[in-house]
C-alpha positions as a printed Julia matrix, in Angstrom:
339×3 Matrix{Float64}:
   0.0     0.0     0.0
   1.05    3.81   -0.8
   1.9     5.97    1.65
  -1.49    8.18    0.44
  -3.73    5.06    0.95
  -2.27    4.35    4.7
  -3.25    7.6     5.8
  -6.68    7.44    3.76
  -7.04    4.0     6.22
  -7.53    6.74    9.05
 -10.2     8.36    6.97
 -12.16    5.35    5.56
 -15.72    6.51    7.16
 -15.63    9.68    4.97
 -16.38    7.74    2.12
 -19.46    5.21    3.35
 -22.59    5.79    1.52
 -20.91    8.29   -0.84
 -21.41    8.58   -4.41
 -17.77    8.47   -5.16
 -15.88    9.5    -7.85
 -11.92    8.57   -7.42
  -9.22    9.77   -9.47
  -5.51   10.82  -10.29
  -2.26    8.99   -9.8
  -3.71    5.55   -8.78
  -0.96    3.05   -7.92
  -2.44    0.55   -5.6
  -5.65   -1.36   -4.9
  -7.33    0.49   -1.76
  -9.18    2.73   -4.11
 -11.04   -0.29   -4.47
 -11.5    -0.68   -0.81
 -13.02    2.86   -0.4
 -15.32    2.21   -3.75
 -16.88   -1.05   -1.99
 -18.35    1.14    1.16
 -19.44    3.72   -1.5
 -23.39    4.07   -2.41
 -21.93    3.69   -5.82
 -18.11    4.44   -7.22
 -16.32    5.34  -10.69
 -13.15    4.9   -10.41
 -11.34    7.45  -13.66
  -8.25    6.06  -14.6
  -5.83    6.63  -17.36
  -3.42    4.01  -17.19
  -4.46    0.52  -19.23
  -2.6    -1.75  -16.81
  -4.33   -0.45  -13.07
  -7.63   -0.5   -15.15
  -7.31   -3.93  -15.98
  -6.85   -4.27  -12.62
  -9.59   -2.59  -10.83
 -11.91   -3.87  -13.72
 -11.19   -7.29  -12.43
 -11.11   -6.49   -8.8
 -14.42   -3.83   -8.41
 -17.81   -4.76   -7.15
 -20.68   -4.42   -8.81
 -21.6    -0.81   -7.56
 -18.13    0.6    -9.18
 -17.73    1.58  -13.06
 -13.99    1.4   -13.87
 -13.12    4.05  -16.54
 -10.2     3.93  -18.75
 -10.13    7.11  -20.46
  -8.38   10.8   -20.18
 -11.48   12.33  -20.35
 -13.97    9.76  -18.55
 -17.85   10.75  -18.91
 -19.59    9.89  -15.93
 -23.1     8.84  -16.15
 -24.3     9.22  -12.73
 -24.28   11.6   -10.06
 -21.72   12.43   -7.43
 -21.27   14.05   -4.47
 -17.59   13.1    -3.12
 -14.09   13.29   -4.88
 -10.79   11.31   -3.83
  -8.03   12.85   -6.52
  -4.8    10.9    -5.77
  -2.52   14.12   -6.57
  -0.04   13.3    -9.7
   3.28   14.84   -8.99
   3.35   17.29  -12.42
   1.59   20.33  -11.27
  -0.61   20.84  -14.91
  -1.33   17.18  -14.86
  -2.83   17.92  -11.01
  -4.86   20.3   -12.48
  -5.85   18.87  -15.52
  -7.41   15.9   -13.36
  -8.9    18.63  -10.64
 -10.68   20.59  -13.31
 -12.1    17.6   -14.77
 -13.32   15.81  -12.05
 -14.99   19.46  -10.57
 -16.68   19.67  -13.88
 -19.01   16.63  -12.95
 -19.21   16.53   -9.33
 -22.72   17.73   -8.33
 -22.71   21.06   -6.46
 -21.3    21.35   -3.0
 -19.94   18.54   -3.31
 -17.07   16.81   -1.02
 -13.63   17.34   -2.48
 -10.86   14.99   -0.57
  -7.52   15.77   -2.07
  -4.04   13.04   -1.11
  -0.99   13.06   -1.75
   3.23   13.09   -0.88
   4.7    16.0     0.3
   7.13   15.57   -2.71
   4.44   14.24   -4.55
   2.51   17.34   -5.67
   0.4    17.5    -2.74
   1.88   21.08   -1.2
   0.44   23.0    -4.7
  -3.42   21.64   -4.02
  -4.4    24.11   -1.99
  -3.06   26.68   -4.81
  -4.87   25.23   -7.38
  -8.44   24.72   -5.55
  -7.94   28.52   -5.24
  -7.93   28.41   -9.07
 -11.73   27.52   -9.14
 -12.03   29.75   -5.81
 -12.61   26.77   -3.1
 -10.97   27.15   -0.42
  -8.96   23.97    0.56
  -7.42   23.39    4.57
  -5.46   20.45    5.47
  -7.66   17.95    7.73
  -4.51   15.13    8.31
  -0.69   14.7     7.47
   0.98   11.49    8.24
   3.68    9.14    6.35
   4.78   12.08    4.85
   1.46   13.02    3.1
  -1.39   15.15    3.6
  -5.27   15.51    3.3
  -6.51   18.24    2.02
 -10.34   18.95    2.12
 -12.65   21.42   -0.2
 -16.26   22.22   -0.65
 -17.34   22.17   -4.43
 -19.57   25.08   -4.14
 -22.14   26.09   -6.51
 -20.59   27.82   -9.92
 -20.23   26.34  -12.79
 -17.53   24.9   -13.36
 -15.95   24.03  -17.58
 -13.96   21.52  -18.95
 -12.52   21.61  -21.98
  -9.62   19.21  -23.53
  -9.38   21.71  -26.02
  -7.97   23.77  -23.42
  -4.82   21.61  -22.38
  -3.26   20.59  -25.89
  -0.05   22.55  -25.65
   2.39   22.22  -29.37
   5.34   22.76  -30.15
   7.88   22.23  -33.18
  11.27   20.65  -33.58
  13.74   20.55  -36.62
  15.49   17.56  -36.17
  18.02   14.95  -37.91
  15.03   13.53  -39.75
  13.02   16.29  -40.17
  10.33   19.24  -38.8
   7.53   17.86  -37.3
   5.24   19.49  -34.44
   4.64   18.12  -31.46
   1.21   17.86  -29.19
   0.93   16.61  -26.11
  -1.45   16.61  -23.06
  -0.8    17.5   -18.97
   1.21   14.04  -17.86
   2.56   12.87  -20.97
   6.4    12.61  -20.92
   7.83   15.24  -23.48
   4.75   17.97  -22.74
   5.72   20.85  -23.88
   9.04   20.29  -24.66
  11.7    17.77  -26.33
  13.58   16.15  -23.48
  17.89   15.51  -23.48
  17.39   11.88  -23.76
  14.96   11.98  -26.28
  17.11   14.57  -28.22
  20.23   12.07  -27.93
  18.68    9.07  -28.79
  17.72   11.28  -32.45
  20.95   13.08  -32.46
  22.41    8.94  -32.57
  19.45    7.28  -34.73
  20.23    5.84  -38.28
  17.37    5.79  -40.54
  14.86    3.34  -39.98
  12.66    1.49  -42.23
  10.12   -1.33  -42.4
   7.85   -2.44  -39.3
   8.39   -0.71  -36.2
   7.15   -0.45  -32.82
   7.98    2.48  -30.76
   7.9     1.23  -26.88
   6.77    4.68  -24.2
   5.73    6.5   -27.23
   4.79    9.68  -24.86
   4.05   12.34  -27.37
   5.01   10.14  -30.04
   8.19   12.28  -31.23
  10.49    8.89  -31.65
   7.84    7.38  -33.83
   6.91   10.51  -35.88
  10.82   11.59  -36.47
  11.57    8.19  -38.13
   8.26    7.92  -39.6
   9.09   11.21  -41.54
  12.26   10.03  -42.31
  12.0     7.35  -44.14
   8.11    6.33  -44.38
   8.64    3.55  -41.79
   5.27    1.67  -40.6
   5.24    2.37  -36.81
   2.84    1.01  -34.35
   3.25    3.39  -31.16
   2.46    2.3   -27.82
   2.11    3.36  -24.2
   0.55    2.55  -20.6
  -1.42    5.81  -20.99
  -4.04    7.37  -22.55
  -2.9    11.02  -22.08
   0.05    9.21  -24.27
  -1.87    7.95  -26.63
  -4.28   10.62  -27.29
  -1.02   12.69  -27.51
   0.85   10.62  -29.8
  -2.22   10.08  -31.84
  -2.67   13.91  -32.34
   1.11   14.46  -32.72
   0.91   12.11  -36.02
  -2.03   14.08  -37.35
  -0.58   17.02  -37.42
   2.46   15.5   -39.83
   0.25   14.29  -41.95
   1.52   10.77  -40.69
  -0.14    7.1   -39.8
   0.6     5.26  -37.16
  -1.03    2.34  -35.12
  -1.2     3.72  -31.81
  -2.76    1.42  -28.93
  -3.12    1.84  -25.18
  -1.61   -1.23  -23.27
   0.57   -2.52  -20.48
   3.43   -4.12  -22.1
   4.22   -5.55  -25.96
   2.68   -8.96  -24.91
   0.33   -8.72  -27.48
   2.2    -7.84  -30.79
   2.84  -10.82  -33.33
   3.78   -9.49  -35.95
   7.9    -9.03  -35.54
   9.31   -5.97  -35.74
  12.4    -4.67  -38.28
  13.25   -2.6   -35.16
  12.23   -1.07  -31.71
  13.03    2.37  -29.88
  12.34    3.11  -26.45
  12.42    6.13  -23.93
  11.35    3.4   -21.44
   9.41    4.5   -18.27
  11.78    4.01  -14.81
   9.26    5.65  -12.38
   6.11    4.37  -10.41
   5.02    7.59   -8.96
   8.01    9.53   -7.37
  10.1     6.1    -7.16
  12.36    4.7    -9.22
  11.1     1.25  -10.86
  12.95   -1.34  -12.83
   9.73   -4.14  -13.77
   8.24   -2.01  -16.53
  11.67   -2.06  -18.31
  12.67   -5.48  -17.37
   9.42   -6.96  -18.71
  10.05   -5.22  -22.12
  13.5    -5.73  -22.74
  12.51   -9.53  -22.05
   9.62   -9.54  -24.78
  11.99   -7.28  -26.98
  14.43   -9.7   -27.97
  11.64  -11.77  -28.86
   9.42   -9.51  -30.73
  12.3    -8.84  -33.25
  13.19  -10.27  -36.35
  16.96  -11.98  -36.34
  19.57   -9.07  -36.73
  17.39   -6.31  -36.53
  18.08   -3.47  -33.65
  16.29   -2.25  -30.3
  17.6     1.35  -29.95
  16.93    2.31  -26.44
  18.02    5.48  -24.19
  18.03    5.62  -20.33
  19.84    7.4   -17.56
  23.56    6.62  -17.29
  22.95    5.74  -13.45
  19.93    2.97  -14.74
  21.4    -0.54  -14.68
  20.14   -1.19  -18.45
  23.05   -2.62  -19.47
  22.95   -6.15  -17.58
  19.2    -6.48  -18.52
  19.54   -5.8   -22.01
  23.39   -8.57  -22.08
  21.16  -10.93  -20.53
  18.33  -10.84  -23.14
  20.3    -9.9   -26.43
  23.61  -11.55  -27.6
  24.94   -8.2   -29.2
  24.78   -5.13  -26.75
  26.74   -1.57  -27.63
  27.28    1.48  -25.57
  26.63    3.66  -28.79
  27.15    6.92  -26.75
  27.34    8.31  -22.86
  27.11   11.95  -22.1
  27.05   10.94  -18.54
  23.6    11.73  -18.24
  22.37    9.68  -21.43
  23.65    6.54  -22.24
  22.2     4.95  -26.3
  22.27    1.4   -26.33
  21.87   -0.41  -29.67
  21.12   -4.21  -29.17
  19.98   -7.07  -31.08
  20.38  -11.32  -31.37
């Protein structure tokens, strides 16, 4: 269990006979605790694998939506937002979830201290709600609201932020939503890992997509097929958009993992995920790099970048028999791997 869901144990009576809507960074299963004492519970979640989850774990009185912009269909009077750590993503979830909840309604904000929580009572202001801390423990804090009355808009429209980069293989414009790696900007390791690419062509799967930049840049280059894929659907919806606008195709699909591709690929690239929340975490990777060197046709290369400090290299000698350092910044290392 978080460290957000042990001090929501002290709280648990809040949420009997509530019409609950929960929300936000969900990484564990005791929003499924608090839904089961609900009246009735939707649970809005963006990320494929914890909705598979909760989908299989909820009672019959939750609704488990995967979506970035879930449409609720009932009525609701109490709000759990698990706080993401990125500030716009924070809001992004706050301003949706205040868009639906009935008026004067409950608002029951959790979080780390280093996790985003110490800007909620900043951005209830936002709406003008005035939010007060009702319990900190474990390094976390509560923070309770009151909906009020107004009205209160949501827009996706409203979020998009673009941007363009000339690159190696080409111009192409970005989009991206609140929470998607890359939003807003092109990050160093991405930039590296295109500063180091040779062109790519054939079937390709880009692992993480995020905004989709890997997957547009050598789609652009050289007309590559690319299926794009990522645990989220602020990624998705991102990359998806990000295409579009380059007057590029891709297959883009929500999912935990490459378990399900048959097909095998002429290559794979990879910003790969390392955190679970605020903590560093090796599974997502390890799973991947596993499934890589089996997804792959015979010769043909996983490009991958990652943090110097990351201990990619072992994982990625123990599933491929060829494994390069192609460059190290000391921030950035570019492997280049394949059996």
């Amino acid at each position: 269990m978080i460290a957000p869901s042990e001090l929501l144990t002290r709280h648990a009576d809040i949420f009997t006979d509530t019409r609950l809507l929960i929300a936000g960074q969900l990484l564990d299963d005791y929003p499924i605790e608090l839904a089961k004492v609900a009246e009735y519970a939707a649970i809005g979640v963006a990320h494929a694998g914890q909705a598979a989850r909760y989908q299989h774990l909820a009672g019959d009185n939750t609704q488990v939506l995967l979506s970035a912009q879930p449409k609720l269909e009932k009525s609701y009077n109490t709000l759990l937002l698990y706080i993401p750590k990125a500030k716009q993503e924070a809001d992004y979830w706050l301003n949706l979830c205040l868009s639906q909840l009935e008026p004067n309604a409950d608002i029951f904000i959790v979080g780390e201290n280093r996790g985003g929580i110490n800007a909620a009572i900043k951005l209830l202001e936002k709406y003008q709600l005035n939010g007060r801390k009702v319990d900190a423990a474990r390094r976390c804090s509560l923070i309770y609201a009151e909906r009020g009355s107004a009205e209160i808009a949501f827009s996706m429209d409203d979020w998009w932020q673009s941007f363009t980069l000339n690159l190696n293989q080409g111009a192409i414009q970005v989009c991206s939503l609140p929470g998607v790696f890359n939003h807003g900007k092109l990050d160093h390791g991405t930039a590296l890992l295109l500063d180091n690419l040779p062109p790519l062509d054939g079937y390709g799967l880009d692992f993480g997509c995020g905004a989709g930049i890997i997957g547009a840049a050598i789609a652009k280059q050289t007309g590559a097929s690319i299926n794009a894929t990522d645990v989220s659907m602020l990624a998705t919806l991102s990359t998806e958009k990000t295409f579009r606008q380059n007057q590029l195709t891709a297959q883009v699909f929500c999912r935990d993992g490459i378990d399900e591709f048959n097909q095998p690929f002429d290559f794979i690239v990879s910003n790969p995920p390392f955190h679970l929340g605020v903590k560093t975490e090796y599974e997502t990777s390890r799973r991947f790099i596993a499934l890589a060197a089996k997804k792959l046709k015979p010769g043909k290369p996983l490009y991958l970048v990652a943090n110097s400090f990351l201990g990619y290299k072992e994982l990625l000698e123990s599933e491929f028999s060829h494994c390069e350092i192609v460059t190290d910044n000391r921030k950035f290392r570019i492997y280049h791997c394949y059996n």
